[in-house]
ZAGU-852058 format. One line per field, with one value per residue (C-alpha): residue in one letter; x, y, z. Coordinates in pm, 1 decimal, padded with zeros to 6 digits. Layout:
N
r c(A,...) .
xx c(X,...) .
yy c(Y,...) .
zz c(Z,...) .
END
This chain:
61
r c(X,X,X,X,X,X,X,X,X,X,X,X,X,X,X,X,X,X,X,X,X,X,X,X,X,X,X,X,X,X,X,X,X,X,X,X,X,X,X,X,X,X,X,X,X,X,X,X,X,X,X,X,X,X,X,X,X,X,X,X,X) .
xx c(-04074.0,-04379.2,-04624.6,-04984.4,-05194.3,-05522.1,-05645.7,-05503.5,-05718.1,-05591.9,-05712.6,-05438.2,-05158.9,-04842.7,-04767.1,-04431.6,-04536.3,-04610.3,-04969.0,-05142.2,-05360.5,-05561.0,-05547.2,-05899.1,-05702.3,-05681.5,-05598.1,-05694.7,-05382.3,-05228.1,-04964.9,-04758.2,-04660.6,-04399.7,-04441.8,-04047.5,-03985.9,-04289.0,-04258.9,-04503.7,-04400.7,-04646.6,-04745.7,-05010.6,-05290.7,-05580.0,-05701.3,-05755.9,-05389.8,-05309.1,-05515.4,-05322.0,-05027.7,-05018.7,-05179.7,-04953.4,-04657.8,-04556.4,-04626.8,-04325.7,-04324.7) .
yy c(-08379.6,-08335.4,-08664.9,-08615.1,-08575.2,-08754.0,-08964.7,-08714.0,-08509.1,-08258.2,-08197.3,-08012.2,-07812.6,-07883.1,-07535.2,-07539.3,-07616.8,-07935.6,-08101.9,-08393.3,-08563.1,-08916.7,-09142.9,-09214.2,-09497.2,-09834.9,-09798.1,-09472.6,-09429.9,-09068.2,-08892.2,-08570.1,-08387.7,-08149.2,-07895.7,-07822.3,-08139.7,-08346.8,-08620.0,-08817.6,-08948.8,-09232.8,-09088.5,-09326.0,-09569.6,-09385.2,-09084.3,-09153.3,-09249.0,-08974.2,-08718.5,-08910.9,-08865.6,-08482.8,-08403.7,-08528.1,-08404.1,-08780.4,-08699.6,-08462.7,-08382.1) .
zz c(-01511.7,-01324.9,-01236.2,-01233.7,-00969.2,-01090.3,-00811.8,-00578.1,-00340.3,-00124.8,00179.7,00395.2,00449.0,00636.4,00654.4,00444.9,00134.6,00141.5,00084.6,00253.2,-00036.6,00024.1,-00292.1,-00407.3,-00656.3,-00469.0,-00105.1,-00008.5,00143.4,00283.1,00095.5,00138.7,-00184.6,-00215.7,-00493.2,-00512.4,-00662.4,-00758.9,-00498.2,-00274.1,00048.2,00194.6,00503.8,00633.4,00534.5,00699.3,00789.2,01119.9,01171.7,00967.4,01237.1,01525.1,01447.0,01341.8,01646.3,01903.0,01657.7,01575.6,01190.6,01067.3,00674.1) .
END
């Protein structure tokens, strides 16, 4: 079963499939969805952290 993805936007690509999306729903909050099985990892709470850590390779999805 598939969840939706209202709320979702996606803004990036982690380059194996997976998508970064912020949550315009409450906390706008960083996710990465994975299309293989539906799921959403919390990756961060802002974008900024979100930028800091995939640059200096601290993020790994």
């Amino acid at each position: 079963m598939h969840l939706p993805v209202d709320g979702l936007v996606f803004f990036a690509d982690a380059g194996n499939g997976a998508q970064f999306a912020i949550s315009l729903r409450g906390p706008q909050d960083i996710f990465a969805w994975k299309h293989e099985d539906d799921s959403r990892t919390w990756i961060d709470s802002t974008v900024m952290d979100y930028l800091h850590g995939w640059m200096t390779a601290e993020l790994n999805v």
